[in-house]
C-alpha positions in Angstrom: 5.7 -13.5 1.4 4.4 -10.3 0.4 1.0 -8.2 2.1 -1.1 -6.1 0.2 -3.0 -3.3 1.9 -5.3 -1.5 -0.1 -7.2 1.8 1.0 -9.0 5.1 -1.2 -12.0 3.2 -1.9 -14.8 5.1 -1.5 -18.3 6.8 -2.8 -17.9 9.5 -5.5 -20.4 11.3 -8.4 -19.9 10.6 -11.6 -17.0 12.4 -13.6 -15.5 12.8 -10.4 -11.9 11.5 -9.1 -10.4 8.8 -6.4 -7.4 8.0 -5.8 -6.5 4.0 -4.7 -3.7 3.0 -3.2 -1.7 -0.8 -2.4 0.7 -0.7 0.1 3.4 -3.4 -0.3 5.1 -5.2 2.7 7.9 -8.0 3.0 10.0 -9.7 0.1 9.3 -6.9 -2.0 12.1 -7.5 -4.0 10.0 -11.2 -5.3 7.9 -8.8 -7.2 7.8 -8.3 -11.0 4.8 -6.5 -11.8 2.1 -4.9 -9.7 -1.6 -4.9 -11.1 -5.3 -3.4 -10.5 -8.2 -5.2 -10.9 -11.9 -4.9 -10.5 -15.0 -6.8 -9.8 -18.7 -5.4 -9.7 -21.7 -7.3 -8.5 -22.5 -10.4 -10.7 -19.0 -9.8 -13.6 -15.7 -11.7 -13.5 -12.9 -10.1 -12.0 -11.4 -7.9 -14.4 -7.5 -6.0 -15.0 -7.3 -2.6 -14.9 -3.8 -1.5 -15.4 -0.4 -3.1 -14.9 2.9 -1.4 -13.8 6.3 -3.8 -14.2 9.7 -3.6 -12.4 10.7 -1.4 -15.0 8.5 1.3 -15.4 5.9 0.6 -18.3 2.5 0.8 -17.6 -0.6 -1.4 -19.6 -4.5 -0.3 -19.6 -7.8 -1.8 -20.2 -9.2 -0.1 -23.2 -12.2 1.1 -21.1 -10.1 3.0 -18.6 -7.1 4.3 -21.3 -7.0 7.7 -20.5 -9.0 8.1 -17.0 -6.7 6.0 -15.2 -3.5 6.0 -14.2 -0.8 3.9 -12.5 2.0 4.7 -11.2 4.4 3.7 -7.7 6.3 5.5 -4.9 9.2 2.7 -5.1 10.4 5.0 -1.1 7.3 3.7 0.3 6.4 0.4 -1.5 3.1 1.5 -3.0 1.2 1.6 -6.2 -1.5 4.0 -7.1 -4.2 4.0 -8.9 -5.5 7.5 -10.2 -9.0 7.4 -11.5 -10.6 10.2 -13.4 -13.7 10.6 -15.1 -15.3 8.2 -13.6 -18.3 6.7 -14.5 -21.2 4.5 -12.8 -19.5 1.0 -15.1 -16.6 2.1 -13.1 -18.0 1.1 -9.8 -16.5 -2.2 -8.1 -14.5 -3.7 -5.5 -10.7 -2.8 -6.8 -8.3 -5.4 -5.7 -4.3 -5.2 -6.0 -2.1 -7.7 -7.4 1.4 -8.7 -6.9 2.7 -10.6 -9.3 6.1 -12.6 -8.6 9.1 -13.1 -11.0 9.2 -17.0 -10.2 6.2 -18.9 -11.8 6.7 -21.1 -8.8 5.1 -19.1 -6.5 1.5 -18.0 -6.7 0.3 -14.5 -7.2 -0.4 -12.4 -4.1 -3.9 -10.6 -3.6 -5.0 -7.9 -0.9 -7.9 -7.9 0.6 -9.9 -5.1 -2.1 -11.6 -1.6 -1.6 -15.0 -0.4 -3.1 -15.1 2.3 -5.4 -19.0 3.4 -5.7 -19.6 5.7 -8.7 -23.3 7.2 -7.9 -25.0 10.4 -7.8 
């Protein structure tokens, strides 16, 4: 089993920054990729970015270049760096672990919401 804590969320002017962070607990070592997602008011849930075991990193068009992923592997989190923001951006931003065995099901936490406003 693996938890998913995520925390930055928060209420920010357009063009300005937040940081989002997932902390990671339990069989960490399950884990093959680590995603972003988002979902405003009335959408589908959307991916953001993707970071794998290895390193490489993956963007939605409409965040390539404001946003970035990255991990601190010493303390079993993921971040989400998000610049430039705009009002589209806001939503509720929800982690993603996703597991090297297709046998077991993708884990979720629990989501934080960004609100891009002025």
């Amino acid at each position: 089993q693996v938890q998913l804590v995520e925390s930055g969320g928060g209420l920010v002017q357009p063009g300005g920054s937040l940081r989002l962070s997932c902390a990671a607990s339990g069989t960490i070592f399950s884990i093959n990729a680590m995603l972003w997602h988002r979902q405003a008011p009335g959408k589908q849930r959307e991916w953001v970015a993707t970071i794998n075991r290895g390193g490489s990193t993956n963007y939605a068009d409409s965040v390539k270049g404001r946003f970035t992923i990255s991990r601190d592997n010493a303390k079993n989190t993921v971040y989400l760096q998000m610049n430039s923001l705009k009002p589209e951006d806001s939503a509720v931003y929800y982690c993603n672990a996703v597991p090297f065995s297709t046998l077991i099901d993708d884990y979720w936490g629990q989501g934080t919401q960004v609100t891009v406003s002025s």
